[in-house]
N, C-alpha and C positions, 0 to 999 in steps of 0.2 A: 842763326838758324838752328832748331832743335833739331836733333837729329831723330831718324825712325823709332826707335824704340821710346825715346820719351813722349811719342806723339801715340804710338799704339795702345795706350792705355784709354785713348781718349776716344779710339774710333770704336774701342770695346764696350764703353760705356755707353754710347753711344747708338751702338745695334744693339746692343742689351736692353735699353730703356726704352728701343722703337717694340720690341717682342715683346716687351714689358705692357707698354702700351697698347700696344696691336691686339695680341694674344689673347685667347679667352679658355683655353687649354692651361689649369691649375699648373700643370707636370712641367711644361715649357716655363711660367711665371717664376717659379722657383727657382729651376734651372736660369731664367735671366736674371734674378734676384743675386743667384748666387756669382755670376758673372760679374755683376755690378759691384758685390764686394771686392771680387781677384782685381777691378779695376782700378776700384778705390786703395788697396792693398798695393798697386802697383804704383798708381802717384804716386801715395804717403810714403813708401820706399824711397822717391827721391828727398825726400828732407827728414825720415826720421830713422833713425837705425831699425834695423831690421826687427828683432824683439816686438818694439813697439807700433810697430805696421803690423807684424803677423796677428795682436791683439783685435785690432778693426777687423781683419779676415774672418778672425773665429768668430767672431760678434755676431757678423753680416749673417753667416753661414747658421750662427745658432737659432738666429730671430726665423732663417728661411725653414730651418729644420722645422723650429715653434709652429710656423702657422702651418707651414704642410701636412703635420699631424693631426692637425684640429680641423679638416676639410676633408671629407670621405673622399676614398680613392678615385673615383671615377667621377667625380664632379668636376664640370663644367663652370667657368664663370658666369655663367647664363647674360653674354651681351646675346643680343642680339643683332649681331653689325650685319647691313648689308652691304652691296659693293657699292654702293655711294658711299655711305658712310663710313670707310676702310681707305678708299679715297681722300676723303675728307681727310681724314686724322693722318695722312699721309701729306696732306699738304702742309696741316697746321702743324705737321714735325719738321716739315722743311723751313717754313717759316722760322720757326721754334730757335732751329739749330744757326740759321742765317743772322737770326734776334741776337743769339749768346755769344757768336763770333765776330758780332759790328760793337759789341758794349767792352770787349775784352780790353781793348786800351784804355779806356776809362777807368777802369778796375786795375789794373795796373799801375795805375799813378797813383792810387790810394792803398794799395796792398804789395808791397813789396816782396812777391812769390813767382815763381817760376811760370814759366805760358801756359804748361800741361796742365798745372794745378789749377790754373784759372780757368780755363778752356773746361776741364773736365768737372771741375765744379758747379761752374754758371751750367751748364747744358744739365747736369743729372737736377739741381734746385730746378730750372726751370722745367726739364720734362717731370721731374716730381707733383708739380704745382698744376701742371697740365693734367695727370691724372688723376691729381684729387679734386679739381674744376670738372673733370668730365665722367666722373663716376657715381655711382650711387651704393652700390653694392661694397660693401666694410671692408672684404679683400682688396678690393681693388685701392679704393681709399687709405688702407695700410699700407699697401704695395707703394702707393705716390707717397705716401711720409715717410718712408724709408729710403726711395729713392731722395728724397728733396733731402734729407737729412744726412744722407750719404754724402751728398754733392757740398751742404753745410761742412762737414768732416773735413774733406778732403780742403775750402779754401781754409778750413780754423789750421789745419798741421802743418803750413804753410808760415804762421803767424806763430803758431804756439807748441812747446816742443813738450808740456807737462805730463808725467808720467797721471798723476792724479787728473786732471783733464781728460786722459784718455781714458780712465776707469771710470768717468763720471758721464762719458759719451757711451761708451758701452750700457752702462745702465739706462739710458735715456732707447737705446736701440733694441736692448733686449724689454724694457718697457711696452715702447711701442705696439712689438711683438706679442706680449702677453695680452693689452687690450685690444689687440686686435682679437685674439683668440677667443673674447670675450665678446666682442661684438658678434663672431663669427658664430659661436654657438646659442649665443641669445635671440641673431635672425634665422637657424634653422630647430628654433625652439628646444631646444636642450635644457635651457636654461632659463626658469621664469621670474 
């Protein structure tokens, strides 16, 4: 049985990714964004020394800084959800989360890493993958490659402990981040 604290990582990734999802308030996204890292920072902790987890941390946090700058202050994601549809996306996250926690044994016998890792992995790829399926808009669509790619991190440190791995996923993360910036200001024409 794992005990509380290795499981709290996963409940934070967890309501991170629903806000994530949910949310259409820019200020909240980032702030769940950046949750999703301290998340990810907390798995990774159990299997990498500290140094090389605080790396992922700043990463997460740098990409959140990146695109927060690049989205005028007071911008809305412009969903338009109403209360069905808020509903909706409330069910298909329980779905979602009930999906990543019946597949967790299977993955387990193939990956030889700890519950938390695998629990908070599957669920951030999977709610990643759900928001880039359900979006249209570039932010949001970043927002799910960064979650999904998160939750990727978290089973790869599990598996692989390499100093150069992790410099080459940071890059892939603050990447992501920059074209997103790009997309972000090419859809409110800045950029022709």
């Amino acid at each position: 049985m794992n005990s509380l604290i290795d499981i709290l990582p996963v409940l934070l990734a967890g309501l991170s990714s629903l806000i994530l999802f949910i949310n259409k308030k820019l200020r909240w996204n980032i702030l769940a964004l950046a949750a999703i890292y301290v998340s990810v920072f907390w798995m990774v902790l159990q299997v990498w020394p500290t140094g090389l987890a605080v790396v992922k941390l700043i990463a997460g946090w740098m990409a959140g800084a990146i695109l927060g700058s690049s989205v005028k202050e007071d911008s809305e994601l412009l969903v338009e959800d109403k209360k069905v549809e808020q509903r909706f996306k409330l069910v298909i996250v329980l779905i979602i989360w009930i999906f990543s926690f019946s597949i967790m044994q299977s993955i387990k016998i193939r990956l030889p890493i700890p519950d938390p890792l695998i629990w908070g992995g599957v669920l951030l790829i999977i709610m990643g993958i759900l928001q880039i399926g359900m979006s249209i808009r570039p932010i949001r669509i970043i927002f799910g490659l960064l979650t999904a790619f998160s939750g990727f991190e978290v089973l790869y440190a599990g598996v692989e402990q390499s100093v150069l791995v992790a410099g080459f996923l940071v890059i892939i993360t603050l990447g992501i981040a920059l074209v997103g910036v790009l997309f972000i200001q090419q859809e409110e024409g800045e950029i022709v």
